[in-house]
N, C-alpha and C positions, 0 to 999 in steps of 0.2 A: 504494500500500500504506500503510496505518498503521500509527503507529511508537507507541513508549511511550518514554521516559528511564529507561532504569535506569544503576545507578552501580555500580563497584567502587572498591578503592584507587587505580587507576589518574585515574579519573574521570567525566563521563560518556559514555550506549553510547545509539545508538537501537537499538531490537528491535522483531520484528514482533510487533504488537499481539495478533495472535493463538496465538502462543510464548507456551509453560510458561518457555523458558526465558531464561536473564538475562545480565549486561554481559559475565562472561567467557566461555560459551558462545559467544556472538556474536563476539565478539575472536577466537575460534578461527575460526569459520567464516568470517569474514574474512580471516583469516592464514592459512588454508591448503587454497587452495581446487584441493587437489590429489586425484584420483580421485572428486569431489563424485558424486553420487549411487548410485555402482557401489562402489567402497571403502569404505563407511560404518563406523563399530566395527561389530563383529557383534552382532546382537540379541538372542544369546546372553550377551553380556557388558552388554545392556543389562537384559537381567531379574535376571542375578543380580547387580549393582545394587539391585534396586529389593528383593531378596529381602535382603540385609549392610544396607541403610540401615532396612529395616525390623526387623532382629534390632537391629541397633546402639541404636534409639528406643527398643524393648522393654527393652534392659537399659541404658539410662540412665534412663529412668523408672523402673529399681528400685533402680540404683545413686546417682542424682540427680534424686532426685522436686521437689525445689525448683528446678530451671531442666527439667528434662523432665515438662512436666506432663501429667495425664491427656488433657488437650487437644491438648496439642500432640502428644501418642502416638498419639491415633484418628487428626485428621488426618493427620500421618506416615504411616500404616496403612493409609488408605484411595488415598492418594495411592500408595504403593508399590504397593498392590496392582494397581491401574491400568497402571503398568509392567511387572510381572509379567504382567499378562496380555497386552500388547501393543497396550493402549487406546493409550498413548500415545507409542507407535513414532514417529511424525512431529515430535516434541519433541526427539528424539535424533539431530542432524542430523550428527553430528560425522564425521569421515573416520579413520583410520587413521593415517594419515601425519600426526600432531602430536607433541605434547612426547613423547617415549621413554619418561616416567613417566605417561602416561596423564589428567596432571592434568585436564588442558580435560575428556575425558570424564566424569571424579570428579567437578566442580565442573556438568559438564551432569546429572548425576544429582542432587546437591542443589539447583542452583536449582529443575529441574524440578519438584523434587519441592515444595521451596517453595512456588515458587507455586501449585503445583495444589492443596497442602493448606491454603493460606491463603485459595486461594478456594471449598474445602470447607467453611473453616470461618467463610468467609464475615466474615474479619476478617485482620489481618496481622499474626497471632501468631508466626512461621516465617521465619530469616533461614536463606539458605544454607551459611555458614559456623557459627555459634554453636548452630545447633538439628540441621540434618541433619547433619553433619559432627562434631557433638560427639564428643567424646573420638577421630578418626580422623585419619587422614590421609591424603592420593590416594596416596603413599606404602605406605599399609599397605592400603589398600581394593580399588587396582586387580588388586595380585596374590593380593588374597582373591577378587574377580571372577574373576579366570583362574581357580582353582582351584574355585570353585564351578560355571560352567561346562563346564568337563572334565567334571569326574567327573558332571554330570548330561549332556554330549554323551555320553560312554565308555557309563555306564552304563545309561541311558534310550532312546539309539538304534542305537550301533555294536554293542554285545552282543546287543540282542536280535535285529538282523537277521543274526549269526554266527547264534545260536540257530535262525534260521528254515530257517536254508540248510542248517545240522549237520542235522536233521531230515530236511528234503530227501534229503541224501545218505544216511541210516539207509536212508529207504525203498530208495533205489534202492540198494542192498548187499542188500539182502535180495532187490528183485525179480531179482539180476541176480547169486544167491550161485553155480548149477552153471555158468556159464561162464566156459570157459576161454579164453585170448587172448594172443597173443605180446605178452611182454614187451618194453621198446626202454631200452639207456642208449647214451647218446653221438648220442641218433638212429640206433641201429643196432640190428636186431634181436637180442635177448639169450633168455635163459630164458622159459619160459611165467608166466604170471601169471592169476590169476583178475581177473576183472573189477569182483568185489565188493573184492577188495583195492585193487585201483588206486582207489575210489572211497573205499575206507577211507585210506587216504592224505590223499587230500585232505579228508575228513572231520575225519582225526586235527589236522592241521595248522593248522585253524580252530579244536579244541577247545583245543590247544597256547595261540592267538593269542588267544582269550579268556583264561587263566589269566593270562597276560603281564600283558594289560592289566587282570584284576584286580589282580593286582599292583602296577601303578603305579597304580590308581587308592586305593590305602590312604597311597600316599604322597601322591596330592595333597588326601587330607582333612586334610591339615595347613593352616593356615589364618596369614595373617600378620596378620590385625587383629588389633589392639591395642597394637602395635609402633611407630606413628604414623610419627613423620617420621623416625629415624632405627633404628630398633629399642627406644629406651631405655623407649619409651610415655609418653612426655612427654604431660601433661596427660589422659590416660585414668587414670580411678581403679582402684584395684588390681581386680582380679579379673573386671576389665570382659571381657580375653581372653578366657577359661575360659567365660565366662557368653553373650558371644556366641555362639563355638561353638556353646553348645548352643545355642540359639536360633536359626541358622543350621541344625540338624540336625533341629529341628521345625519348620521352615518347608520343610526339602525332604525329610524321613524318611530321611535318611543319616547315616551318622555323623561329622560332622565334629568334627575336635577343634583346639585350638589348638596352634599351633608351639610346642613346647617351646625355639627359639631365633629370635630374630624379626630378628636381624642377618642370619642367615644368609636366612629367608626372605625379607629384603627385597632383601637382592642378586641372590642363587643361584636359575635359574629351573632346576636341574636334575629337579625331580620332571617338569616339563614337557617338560625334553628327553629324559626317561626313559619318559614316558610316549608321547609321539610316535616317539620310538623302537620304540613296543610297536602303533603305527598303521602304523608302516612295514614292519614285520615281518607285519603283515595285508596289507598291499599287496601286498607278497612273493610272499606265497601266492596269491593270490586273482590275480597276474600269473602265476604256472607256473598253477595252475586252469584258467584263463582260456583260456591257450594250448594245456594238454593238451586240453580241449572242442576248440577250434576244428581243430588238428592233427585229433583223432579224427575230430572231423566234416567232414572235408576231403575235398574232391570236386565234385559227386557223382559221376564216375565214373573219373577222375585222379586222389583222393589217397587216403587212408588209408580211410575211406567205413565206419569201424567202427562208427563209432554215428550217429544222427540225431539234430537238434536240431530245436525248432519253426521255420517260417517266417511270422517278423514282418512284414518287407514287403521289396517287389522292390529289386534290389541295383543295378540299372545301368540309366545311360540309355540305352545304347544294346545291352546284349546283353540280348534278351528272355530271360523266365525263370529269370534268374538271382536266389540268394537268398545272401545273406554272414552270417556269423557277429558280427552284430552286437552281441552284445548283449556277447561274448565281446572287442570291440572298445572298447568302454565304458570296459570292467573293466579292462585295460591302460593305455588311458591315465589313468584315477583313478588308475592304480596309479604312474602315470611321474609327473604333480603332485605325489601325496601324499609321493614319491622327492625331489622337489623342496624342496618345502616345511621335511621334513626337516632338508634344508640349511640352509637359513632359521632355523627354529628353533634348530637347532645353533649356529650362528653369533649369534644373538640370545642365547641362553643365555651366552654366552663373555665378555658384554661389561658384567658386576656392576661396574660400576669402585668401590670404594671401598662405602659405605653404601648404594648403589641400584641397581638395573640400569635402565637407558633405552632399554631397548629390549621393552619386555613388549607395546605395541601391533601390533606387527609377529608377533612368537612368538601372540599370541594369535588374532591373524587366520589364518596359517597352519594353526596347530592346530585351530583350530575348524569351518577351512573342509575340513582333512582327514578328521575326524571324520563330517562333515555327507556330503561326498563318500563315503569309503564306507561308508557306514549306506544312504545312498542306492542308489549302487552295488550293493552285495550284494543287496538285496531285488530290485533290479531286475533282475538277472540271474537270480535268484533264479526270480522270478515267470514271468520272459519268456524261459528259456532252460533252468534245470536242474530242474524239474519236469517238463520234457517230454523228458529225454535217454531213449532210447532205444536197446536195443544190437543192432546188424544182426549178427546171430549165423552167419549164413554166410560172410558177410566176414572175421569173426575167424577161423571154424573154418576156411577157407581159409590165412590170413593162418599162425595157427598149425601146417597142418602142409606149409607152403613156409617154415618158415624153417630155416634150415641151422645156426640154433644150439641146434637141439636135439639138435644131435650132444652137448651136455654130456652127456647122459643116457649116452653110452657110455665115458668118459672110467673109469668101475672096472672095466670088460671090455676095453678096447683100451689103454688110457693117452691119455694128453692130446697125445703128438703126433702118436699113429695118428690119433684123432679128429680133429685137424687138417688131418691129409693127407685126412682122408675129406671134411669141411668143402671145402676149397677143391677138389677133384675135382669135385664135387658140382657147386658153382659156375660153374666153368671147360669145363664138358661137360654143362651144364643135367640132371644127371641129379637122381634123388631121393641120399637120406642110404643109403638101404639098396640101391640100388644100386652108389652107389661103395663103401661096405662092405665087400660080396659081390664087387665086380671087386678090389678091394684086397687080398681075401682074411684080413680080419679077424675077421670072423665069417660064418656059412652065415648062407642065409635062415630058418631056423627059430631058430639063435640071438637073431639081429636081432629077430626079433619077439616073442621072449622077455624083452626084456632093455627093448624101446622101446616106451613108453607117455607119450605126449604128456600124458595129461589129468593122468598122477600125477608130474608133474614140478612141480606148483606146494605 
């Protein structure tokens, strides 16, 4: 392999000849060659990198046109855009598991950026520290990266595949609004229930878990650039904050603004723990989903056998014909990692010691990867499972008038513990509801039939 000399304060580094990037990049990827190719930073947190180093360019060439010159702005610009698009994904080799403050990755997005725009401009105008890193610090940049990630993970993939699936379930509530179906809590048969309700349920619960996560996502357009190394904004010129922002919010058409206290954002990763919070509480849901699917479609002719789901592919090696609730399988364990992860975050969030937190590489990898997981997840259950649910409407109508807790429906004509006693008769002597009734001597058979109506009990 060929190598090149480059140097930092330390002194010099050989690099490979064909790397964007420089001494201390390489320093990292030598120091810590733990999870290498599998645990990378997320590439997520490498573009919006490339999106903060190009807002940061833009308003120091207007806040300090005599060291950020038009030159050194296009370069920067073209060079950044490159990252954003994921040209230059293999320049970014860094892992996960380094400094708690993210630096080595901050310093691999300005070398990189460096020298890709110095050899744009085909000159070596672009030092890593003085040009791309002007007025910032890894300090204030990496957990502007987190935050600019989020909210384009939150907003750009988790949302709109809630949206896909909320649809999903509109339609089937409306295909599926005249039937009726025994209700179950405790796993026990309970009152009747429409089936379009049970499917608005879990409808509702998705619509719930987007607004959540709108929610945290206005807190994480708070932004810590410009705060630098400690909060005070050492060496950023005034109004550099404000100005990135914006500049940040025309490069990705959201709104971000700057922190109005930058001590706080540099320690306190709480918007993030607030916001993964609002991923877990999707996870939640979409694990009860997940389960009410598979339970319903359990069988096929041993369990609940209420509805049908499609058949993706055979389930066993060794029993022919059998097909498993796959997809419903998925969604569970997304939902037990992203449970996980939580943790992680939590615990990462907890540890701001004094002016920093050191631990944002770990919270950001989790967060992103839960994000990514169910955006993923949903659609794909989505696509390969609840678009083709289907309700076995004799099963229910069976189902619904064998259960013995529709004795509620007598409870204003008998009281609740005649009802009871007719309940467990019922049971215990496999008779119907209006037979033990009528043997109990509660009501005649024309009362009974006057008073019990399965389908208007929902």
């Amino acid at each position: 392999m060929d190598y090149r000399i480059e140097h930092d304060s330390m002194g010099e580094v050989k690099v490979p000849a064909d790397k964007y990037w420089g001494a201390q990049t390489e320093r990292s990827h030598e120091n810590f060659p733990i999870g290498v190719g599998i645990e990378t930073m997320p590439r997520e947190i490498t573009y919006a990198f490339g999106i903060l180093k190009k807002a940061a360019a833009m308003v120091n060439n207007e806040l300090k046109p005599e060291k950020m010159t038009a030159e050194k702005l296009s370069a920067i610009s073209q060079a950044c855009d490159e990252v954003i698009s994921g040209q230059l994904n293999e320049h970014f080799p860094l892992v996960v598991w380094q400094t708690g403050s993210g630096t080595q990755s901050s310093m691999n997005a300005n070398e990189g950026s460096a020298d890709r725009g110095n050899e744009i401009a085909n000159a070596k105008i672009l030092h890593p520290n003085d040009d791309i890193n002007m007025s910032q610090s890894s300090n204030d940049t990496f957990p502007t990266a987190m935050h600019i990630a989020a909210v384009i993970a939150l907003e750009d993939k988790v949302i709109p595949a809630i949206d896909t699936l909320v649809k999903t379930f509109v339609r089937l509530e409306e295909e599926n609004e005249g039937i009726v179906k025994s209700g179950r809590t405790h796993l026990q048969d309970a009152t009747p229930i429409k089936f379009s309700q049970e499917i608005s349920g879990w409808r509702s619960s998705l619509e719930k878990d987007k607004k959540l996560i709108q929610i945290a996502c206005d807190e994480l357009k708070e932004l810590a650039l410009g705060g630098t190394a400690v909060g005070t904004g050492l060496n950023a010129p005034k109004g550099f904050d404000v100005k990135v922002a914006e500049a940040v919010s025309k490069l990705t058409g959201k709104n971000f603004i700057t922190s109005p206290n930058k001590f706080h954002s540099l320690t306190s990763k709480d918007e993030i723990a607030f916001a993964h919070g609002a991923l877990k509480a999707l996870a939640a849901d979409m694990m009860k989903i997940a389960n009410d699917v598979r339970w319903l479609a359990s069988g096929p002719r041993d369990g609940l056998g209420e509805i049908t789901i499609p058949e993706n592919e055979p389930g066993s090696s060794i029993m022919p014909g059998k097909v498993n609730p796959t997809q419903c399988e998925q969604v569970t364990m997304v939902a037990v990692q992203v449970m996980g992860n939580d943790v992680a975050v939590g615990m990462a969030a907890s540890q701001g010691n004094f002016e920093l937190n050191v631990f944002m590489p770990v919270a950001a990898y989790n967060f992103l990867q839960s994000a990514r997981l169910l955006a993923e997840s949903i659609t794909s259950f989505n696509n390969n499972c609840a678009v083709g649910i289907k309700a076995n409407k004799d099963v229910m109508h069976h189902n619904l008038h064998n259960s013995l807790m529709l004795v509620t429906a007598l409870n204003p004509y008998i009281g609740y513990e005649n009802a009871a006693k007719t309940a467990k008769k019922a049971y215990k002597e496999n008779l119907s509801l209006k037979e033990a009734c009528t043997e109990l001597g509660f009501l005649s058979a024309d009362e009974f039939d006057k008073v019990f109506h399965p389908e208007e009990m929902v």
